[in-house]
C-alpha positions in Angstrom: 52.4 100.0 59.8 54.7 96.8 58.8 52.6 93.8 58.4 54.0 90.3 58.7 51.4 88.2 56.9 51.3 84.4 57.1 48.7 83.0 54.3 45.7 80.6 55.8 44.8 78.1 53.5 46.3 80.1 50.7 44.0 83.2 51.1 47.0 85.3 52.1 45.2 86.8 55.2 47.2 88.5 57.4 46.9 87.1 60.9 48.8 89.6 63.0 50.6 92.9 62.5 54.2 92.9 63.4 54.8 95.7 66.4 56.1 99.5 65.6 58.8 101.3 67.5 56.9 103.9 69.4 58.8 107.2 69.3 57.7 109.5 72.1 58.5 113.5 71.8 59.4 114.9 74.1 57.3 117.4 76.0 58.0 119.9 79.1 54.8 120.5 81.4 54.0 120.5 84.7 53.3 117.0 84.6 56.6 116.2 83.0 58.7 117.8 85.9 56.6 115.8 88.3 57.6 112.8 86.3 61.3 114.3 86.1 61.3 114.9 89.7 59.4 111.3 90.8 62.6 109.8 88.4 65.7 111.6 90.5 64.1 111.0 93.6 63.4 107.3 93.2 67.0 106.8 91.1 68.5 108.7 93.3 67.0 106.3 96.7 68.5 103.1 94.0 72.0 104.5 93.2 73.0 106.1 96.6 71.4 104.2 99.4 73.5 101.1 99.1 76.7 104.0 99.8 75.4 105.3 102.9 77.0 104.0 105.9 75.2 103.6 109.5 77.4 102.9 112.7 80.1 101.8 110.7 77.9 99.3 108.2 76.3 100.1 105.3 72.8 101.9 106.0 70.9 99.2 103.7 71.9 95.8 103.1 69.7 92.6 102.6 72.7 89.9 104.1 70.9 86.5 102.8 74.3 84.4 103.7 74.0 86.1 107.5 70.2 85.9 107.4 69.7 89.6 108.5 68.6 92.9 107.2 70.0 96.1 107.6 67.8 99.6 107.1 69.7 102.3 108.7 69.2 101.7 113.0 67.2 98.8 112.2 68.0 95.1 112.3 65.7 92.4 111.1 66.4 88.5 111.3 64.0 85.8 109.5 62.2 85.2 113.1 60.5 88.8 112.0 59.4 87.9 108.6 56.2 89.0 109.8 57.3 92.5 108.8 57.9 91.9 105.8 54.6 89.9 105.2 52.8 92.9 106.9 54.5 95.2 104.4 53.4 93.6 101.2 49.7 94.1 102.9 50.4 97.9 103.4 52.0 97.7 99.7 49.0 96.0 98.0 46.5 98.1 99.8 48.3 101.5 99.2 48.4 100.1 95.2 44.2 99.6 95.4 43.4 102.5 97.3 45.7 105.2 95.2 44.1 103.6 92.0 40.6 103.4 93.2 41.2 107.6 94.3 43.4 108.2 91.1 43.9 106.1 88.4 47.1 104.1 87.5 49.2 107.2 89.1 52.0 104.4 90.3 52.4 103.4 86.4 52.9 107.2 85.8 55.0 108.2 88.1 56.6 105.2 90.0 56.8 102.0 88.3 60.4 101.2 87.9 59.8 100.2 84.1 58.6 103.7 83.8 61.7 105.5 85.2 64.5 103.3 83.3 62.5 103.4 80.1 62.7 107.4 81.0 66.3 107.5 81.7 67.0 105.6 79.1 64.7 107.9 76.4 66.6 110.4 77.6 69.9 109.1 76.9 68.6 108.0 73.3 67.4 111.7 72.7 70.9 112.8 73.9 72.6 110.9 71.0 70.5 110.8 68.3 68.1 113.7 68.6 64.6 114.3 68.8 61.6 112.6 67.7 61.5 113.9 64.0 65.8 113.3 64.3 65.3 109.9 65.2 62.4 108.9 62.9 64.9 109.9 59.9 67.7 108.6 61.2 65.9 104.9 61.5 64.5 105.3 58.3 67.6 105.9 56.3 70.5 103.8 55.6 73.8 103.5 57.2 76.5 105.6 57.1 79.1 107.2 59.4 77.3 109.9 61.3 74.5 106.9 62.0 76.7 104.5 63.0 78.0 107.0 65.7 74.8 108.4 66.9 73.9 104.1 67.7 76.9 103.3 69.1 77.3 106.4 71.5 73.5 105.2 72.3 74.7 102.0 73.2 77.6 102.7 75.3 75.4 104.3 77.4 72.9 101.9 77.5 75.4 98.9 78.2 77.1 101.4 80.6 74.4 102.6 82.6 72.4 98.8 82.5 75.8 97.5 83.7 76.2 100.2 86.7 72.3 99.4 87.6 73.3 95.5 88.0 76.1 96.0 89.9 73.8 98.8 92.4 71.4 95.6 92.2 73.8 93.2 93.7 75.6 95.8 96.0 72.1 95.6 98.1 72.5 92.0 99.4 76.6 91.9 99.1 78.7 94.8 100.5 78.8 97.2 97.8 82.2 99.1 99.0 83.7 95.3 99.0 81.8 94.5 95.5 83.8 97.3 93.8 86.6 96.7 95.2 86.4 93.2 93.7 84.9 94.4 90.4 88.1 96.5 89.9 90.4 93.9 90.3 88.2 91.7 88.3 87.4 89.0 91.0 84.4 89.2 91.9 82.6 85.9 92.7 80.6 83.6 90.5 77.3 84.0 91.7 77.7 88.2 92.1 79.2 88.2 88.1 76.0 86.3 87.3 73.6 88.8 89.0 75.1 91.9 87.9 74.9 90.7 84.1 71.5 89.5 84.5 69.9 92.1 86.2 71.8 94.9 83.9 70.5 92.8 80.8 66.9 93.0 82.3 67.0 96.4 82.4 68.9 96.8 79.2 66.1 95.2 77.7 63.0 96.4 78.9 63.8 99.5 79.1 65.7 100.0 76.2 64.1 97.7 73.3 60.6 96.5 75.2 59.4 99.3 77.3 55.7 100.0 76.0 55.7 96.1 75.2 56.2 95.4 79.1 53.1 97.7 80.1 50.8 96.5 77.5 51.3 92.6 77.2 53.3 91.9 80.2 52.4 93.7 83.3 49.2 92.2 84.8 48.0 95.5 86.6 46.6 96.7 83.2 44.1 93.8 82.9 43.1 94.1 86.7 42.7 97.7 87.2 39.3 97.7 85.7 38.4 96.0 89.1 39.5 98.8 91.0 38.0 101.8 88.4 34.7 102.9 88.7 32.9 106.0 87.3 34.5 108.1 90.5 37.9 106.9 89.6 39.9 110.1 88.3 41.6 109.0 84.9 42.8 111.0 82.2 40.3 111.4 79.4 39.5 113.6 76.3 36.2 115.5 76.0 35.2 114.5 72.6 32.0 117.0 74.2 34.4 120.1 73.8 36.8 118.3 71.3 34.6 117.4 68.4 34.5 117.6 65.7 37.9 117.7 65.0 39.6 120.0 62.2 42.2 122.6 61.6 41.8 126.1 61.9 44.1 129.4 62.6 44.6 130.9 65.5 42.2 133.1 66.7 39.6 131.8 65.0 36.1 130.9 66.0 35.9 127.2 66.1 31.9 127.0 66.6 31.6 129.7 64.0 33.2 127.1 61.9 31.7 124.5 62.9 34.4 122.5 64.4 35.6 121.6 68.4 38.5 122.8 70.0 40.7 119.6 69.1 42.8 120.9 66.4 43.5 117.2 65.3 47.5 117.9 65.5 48.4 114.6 67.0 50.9 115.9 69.5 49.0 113.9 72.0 49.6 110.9 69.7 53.2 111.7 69.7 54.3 112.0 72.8 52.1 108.9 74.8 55.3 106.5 75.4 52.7 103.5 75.2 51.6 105.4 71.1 47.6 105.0 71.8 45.2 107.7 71.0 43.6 108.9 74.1 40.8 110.8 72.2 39.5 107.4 71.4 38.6 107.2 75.1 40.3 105.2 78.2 42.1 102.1 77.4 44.2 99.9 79.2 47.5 101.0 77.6 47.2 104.2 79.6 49.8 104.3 81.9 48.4 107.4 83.4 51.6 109.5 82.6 49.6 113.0 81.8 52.1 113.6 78.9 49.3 114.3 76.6 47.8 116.6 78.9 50.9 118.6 78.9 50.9 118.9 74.8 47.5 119.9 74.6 47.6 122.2 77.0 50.3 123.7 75.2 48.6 123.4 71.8 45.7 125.1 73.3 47.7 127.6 74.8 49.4 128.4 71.2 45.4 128.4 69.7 44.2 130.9 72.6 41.9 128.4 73.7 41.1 127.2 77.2 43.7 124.1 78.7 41.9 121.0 79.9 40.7 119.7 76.5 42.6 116.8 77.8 42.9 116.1 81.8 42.2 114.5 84.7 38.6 113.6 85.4 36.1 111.3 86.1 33.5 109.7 84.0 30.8 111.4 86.2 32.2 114.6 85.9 32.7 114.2 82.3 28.5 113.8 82.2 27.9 116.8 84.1 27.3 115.0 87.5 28.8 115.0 91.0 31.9 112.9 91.3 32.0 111.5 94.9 35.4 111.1 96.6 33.8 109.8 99.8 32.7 106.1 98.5 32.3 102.8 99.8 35.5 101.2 98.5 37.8 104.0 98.9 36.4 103.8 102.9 37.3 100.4 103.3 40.7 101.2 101.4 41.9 103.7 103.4 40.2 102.6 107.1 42.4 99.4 106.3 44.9 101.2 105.0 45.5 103.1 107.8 45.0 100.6 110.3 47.5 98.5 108.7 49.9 101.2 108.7 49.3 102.5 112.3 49.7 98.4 113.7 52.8 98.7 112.0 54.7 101.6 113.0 53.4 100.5 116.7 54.8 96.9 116.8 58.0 98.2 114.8 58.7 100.4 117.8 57.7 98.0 120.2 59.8 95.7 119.3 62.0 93.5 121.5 65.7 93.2 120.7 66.2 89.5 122.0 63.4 87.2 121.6 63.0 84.3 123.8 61.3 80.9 123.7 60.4 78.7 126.3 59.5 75.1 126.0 58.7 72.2 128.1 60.4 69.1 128.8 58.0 66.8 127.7 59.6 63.5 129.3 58.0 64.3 132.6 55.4 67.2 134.0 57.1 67.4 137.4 59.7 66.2 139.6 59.1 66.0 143.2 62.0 66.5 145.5 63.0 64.5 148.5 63.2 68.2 150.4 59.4 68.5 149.5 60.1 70.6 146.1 58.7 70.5 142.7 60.8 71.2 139.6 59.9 71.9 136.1 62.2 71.4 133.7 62.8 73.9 129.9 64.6 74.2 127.3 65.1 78.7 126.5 66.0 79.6 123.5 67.7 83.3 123.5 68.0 85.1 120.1 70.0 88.3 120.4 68.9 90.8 117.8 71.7 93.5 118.9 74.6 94.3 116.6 76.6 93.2 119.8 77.1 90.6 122.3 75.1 90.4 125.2 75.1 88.9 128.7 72.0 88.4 129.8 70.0 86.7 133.3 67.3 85.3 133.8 64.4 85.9 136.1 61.1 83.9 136.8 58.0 85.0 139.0 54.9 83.9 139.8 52.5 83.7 142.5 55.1 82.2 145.1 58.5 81.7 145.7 60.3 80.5 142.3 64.0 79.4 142.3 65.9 78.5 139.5 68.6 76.2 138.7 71.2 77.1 137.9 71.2 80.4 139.9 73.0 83.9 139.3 74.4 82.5 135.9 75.1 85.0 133.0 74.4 84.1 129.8 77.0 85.5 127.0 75.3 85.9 123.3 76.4 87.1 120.7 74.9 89.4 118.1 72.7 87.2 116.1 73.1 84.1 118.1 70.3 81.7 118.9 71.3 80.5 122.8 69.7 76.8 123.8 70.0 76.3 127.4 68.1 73.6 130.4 66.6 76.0 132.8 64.8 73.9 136.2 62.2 75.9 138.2 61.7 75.0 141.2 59.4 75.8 144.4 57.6 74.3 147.6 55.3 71.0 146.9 52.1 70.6 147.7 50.8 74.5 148.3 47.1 75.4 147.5 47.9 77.2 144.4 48.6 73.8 142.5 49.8 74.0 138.7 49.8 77.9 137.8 51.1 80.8 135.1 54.5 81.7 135.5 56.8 84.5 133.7 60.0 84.2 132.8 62.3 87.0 131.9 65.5 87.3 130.1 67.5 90.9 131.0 70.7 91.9 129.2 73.0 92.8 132.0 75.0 95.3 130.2 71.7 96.6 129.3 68.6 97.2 131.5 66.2 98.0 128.9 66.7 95.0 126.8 65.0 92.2 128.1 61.6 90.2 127.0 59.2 88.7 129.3 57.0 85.3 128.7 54.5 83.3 129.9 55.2 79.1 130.9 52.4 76.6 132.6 54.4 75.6 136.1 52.8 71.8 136.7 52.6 71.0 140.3 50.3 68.6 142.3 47.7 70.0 144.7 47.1 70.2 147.9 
């Protein structure tokens, strides 16, 4: 390993070591086409779902400058923020409860830094070869066959880093009008900015950081040991079976010899993307990616030994005792979890496609008429969360004869629109019931089924 060594005082000491490119092998496994297969399904939800098209808009599209979201039938304006808050709940549940039951499977498997530093491994293997390829090819000096290997590398890097930007931005801006733009080179300001910085992001930390964003800047790896517990199922060594280490043929008896069944090849070494040593036991580098449980299962499979030298396990099970799945915190995790998730799907189907408000005037509480009437005076306010315009009426009820004023009036709003109108109530003075709960209703004409309902205090004296 390099060291970069600043002297203290004069003594020379060396006060940190400078980092070493990490050069992961590559590995086939059951765990690896899992990854493989995590990688296309999630890349493939990034690249294509800003394509798709939905009742002639695009299927999913985050329109900040019209203050609406689109996800395929659904429409959702800032007044239901509250879904989105309610989301990042489920999210950050779903992230303690998987890793209380199993680990850091999400850094594994679903992390975006873990899929672009994949895809873009891949494309480095693609041009410069494997592990032991690219290890030379670093090492020695320049020439031509180097110099095309890089650049190849880096066209697809830039290329691919670019295309990722531009997918980036085509979720809040029109993607079919962003290309169309970007291939007459006139796309705006703000949308050149975005696709640049969010391709150089990517570029970067998946290209050059990658380990380096897991292991010093991601804050999950410092938390997690507040979610892990001895039940926690993490990928681990059995230095019991393991040790001692040594090499041997195959076929061999290892105990005969005196040695474990770890042959001490490194493969496991070699092919972590983070470049720790999980026989030295769990650490918070992990990323939970079971590559090294592929090699060794493949090394032991080559040795005629059993697999599972290295797997998934718990502490407890590694001692020999029961591993409980049923625990306090996984409970609370998933009764929460669940609850969360169940409230969600409920109000998302229950909910109202025009939202009303209704407020008071608060100059007066109540008018009295000369014709022995009371009135009650509000202001509505109509939001229309259709994708089209609506004429709506509107109804009031209560527990006598309500009129309103203005009466039989339609309402025309468009999609989107926020509607402000003076609405006065108005019934016979001086009845028993006094001041009493009223409901107001707002029904889309062209449409029955749309309409909301809610509740205003009618003020009225007494009799």
């Amino acid at each position: 390993m390099n060291e970069v060594r600043i002297p203290l005082h004069g003594s020379g000491q060396a006060l940190y070591v400078a980092h070493d490119k990490v050069y992961p092998r590559e590995i086939d496994g059951r765990f690896a086409r899992l990854r493989t297969l995590s990688a296309w399904l999630l890349l493939g939800i990034f690249y294509v779902f800003p394509w798709l098209q939905w009742n002639g808009r695009q299927a999913v599209l985050f329109d900040l400058p019209a203050r609406k979201f689109f996800i395929f039938g659904l429409v959702f304006w800032p007044q239901d923020f509250i879904f989105l808050t309610w989301l990042l709940i489920i999210a950050a549940l779903s992230l303690f409860f998987f890793t209380a039951v199993g680990g850091r499977l999400w850094c594994g498997y679903a992390c975006p830094q873990t899929v672009w530093t994949e895809t873009f491994l891949w494309m480095e293997r693609r041009t410069e070869g494997d592990r032991n390829a690219r290890l030379k090819l670093d090492r020695g000096p320049w020439h031509a066959n180097k110099l095309l290997r890089k650049g190849a590398k880096q066209i697809l890097w830039v290329s691919f880093a670019l295309w990722t930007g531009f997918t980036f931005v085509g979720f809040f801006s029109p993607i079919r009008a962003l290309a169309q733009a970007a291939l007459t080179l006139s796309l705006g300001p703000w949308e050149t900015f975005w696709v640049f910085f969010y391709g150089f992001a990517t570029y970067g930390n998946a290209g050059y950081l990658r380990e380096q964003v897991c292991k010093y800047m991601c804050p999950y790896a410092r938390f997690q040991s507040a979610m892990f517990d001895k039940d926690t199922l993490i990928i681990t060594y059995d230095q019991e079976r393991g040790e001692p280490r040594g090499a041997r043929k195959r076929g061999t008896d290892a105990r005969a010899q005196g040695l474990g069944d770890c042959i001490d090849c490194t493969w496991c070494v070699q092919v972590c993307p983070t470049g720790i040593d999980i026989r030295q036991g769990l650490q918070i580098e992990c990323i939970a990616c079971a590559a090294c449980i592929d090699a060794c299962d493949e090394v032991m499979d080559k040795m005629g030994s059993p697999r599972g030298l290295i797997r998934y396990t718990t502490e407890h099970a590694l001692k020999h005792e029961p591993t409980r799945l049923a625990r306090p915190r996984v409970l609370i995790y998933a009764s929460l979890l669940a609850a969360l998730a169940a409230g969600f799907v409920v109000a998302l189907a229950l909910r109202s496609p025009v939202s009303l408000d209704v407020i008071r005037d608060r100059n007066s509480l109540y008018r009295l008429t000369d014709d022995g009437n009371v009135d009650n005076v509000y202001t509505l306010r109509i939001l229309n969360k259709t994708e089209r315009e609506q004429n709506f009426r509107i109804e009031a009820a209560g527990g006598s004869k309500l009129t309103l004023l203005p009466a039989d009036r339609e309402y025309h709003v468009a999609s989107g629109d926020v509607y402000s109108l003076p609405l006065r109530v108005r019934r016979a003075a001086y009845q028993p019931l006094g001041a009493e709960t009223i409901r107001i209703t707002v029904r889309s004409v062209d449409d029955p089924a749309i309409h909301v309902t809610t509740q205003a205090r009618f003020l009225a004296p007494a009799q």
